[in-house]
N, C-alpha and C positions, 0 to 999 in steps of 0.2 A: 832603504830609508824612506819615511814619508814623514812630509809635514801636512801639522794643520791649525784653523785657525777658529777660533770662537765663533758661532754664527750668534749674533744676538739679535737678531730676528727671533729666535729659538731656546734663548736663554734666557735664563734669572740668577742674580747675583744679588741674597736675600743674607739679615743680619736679625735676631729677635734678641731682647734685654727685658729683663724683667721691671716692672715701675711700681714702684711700692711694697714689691716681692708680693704682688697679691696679683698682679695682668701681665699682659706679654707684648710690645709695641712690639712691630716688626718693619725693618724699614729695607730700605733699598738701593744700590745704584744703580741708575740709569745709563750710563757712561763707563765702556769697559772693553777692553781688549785683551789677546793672548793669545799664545801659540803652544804647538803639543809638537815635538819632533820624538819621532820613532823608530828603532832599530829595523822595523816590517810592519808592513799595512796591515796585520789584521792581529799583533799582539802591543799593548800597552806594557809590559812591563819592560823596565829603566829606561821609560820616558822621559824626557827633560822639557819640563812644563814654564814658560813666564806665564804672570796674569800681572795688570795694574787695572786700578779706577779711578775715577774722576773724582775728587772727593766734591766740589761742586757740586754730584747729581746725585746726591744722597737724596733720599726721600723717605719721608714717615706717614705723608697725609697729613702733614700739621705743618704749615709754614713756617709759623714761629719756633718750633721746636726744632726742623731743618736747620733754621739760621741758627738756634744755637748749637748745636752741632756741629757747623762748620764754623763756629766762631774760636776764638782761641782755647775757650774754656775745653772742647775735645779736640777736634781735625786741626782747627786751623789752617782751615784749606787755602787761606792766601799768603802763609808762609809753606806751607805742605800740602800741595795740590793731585798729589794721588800716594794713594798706596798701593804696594809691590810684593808679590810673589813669586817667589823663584824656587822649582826643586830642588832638593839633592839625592831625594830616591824617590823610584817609584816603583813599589812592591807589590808583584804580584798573590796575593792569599790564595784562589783558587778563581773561577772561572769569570766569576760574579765581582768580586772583590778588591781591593788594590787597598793601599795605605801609602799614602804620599806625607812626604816629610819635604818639610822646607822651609826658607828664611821669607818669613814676613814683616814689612816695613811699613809701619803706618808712624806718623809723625816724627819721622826720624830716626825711630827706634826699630832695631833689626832684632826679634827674636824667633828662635826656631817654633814651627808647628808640626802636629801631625794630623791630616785629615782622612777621613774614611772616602773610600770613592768606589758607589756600585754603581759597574759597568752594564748599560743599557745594552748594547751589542752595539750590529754596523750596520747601515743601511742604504742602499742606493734612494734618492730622491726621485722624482719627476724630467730635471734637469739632466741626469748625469751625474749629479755630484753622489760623493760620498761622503755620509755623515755618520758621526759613531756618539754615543750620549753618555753623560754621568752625571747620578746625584751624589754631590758630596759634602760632607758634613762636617762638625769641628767643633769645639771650644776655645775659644781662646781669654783670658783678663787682660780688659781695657786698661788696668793698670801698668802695668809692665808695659804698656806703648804711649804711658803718658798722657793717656785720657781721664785724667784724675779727676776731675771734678766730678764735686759729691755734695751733697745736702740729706739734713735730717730735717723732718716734718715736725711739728709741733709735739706730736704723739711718742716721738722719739723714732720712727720708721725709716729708714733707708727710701732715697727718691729712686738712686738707678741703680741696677745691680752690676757688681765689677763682672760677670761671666756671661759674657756675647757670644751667642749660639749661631753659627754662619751655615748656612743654608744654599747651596750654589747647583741649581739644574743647568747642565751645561749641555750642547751640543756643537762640536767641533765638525768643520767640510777641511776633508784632502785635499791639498792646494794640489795644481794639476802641473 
């Protein structure tokens, strides 16, 4: 069995939504933790993966639009101060590949995901440490976790699109 733990020194935990259905904001948290336990140190399948974030450290490059983000109107980060990730599978497809399923909780609302996850390989560092990487990918509708809020433009246009593309380059170290 080996565990491990998110390096985010080494990582990015990335979110992109459509605005206006014509651009692509892409935002971020800065604040994030997680662990990977594994049957054997050098294969990922049926992993048992946590992840949470700080919903506080979201970031867009736009202040104002940060704050409203974490205002009631979506997060409401100061009644729901992080969202939660927890597996129930993780499948290995072939050498490169995984598909992870799991309950995702952002403002209180727990509904299942399934995310793609291509695996980087493993590598020893500088230090000693071992570290193994993954870009993985997602859709999810902010509706269904309660991030409803919505507006039409003058023009009749949609402001934000309900399908949040999650974008997560990860790099986990084997706790020793």
């Amino acid at each position: 069995m080996a565990n491990w733990t998110i390096d985010p020194t080494h990582s990015e935990v990335n979110f992109k939504v459509k605005h206006l259905m014509i651009s692509t904001v892409t935002g971020t948290f800065g604040t994030y933790e997680g662990s990977v336990e594994t049957a054997n140190e050098s294969d990922f399948a049926g992993a048992k993966v946590s992840f949470s974030a700080d919903i506080d450290s979201i970031s867009t490059g736009q202040e104002q639009r940060d704050g409203h983000l974490k205002s009631a109107d979506f997060f409401d980060a100061e009644t729901f101060p992080k969202l939660t990730f927890v597996s129930t599978s993780f499948e290995k497809v072939d050498d490169e590949n995984y598909i992870v399923n799991g309950d995702l909780t952002i403002k209180g609302v727990t509904k299942p995901v399934t995310l793609k996850a291509e695996f980087g390989g493993i590598m020893g560092d500088f230090y000693g440490n071992t570290k193994a990487g993954f870009d993985i990918s997602g859709k999810i509708n902010r509706q269904d976790f309660g991030l409803s809020w919505s507006a039409v433009t003058e023009a009749g246009g949609i402001v934000v699109s309900d399908e949040v593309k999650l974008a997560f380059n990860i790099q986990v170290a084997k706790q020793k």
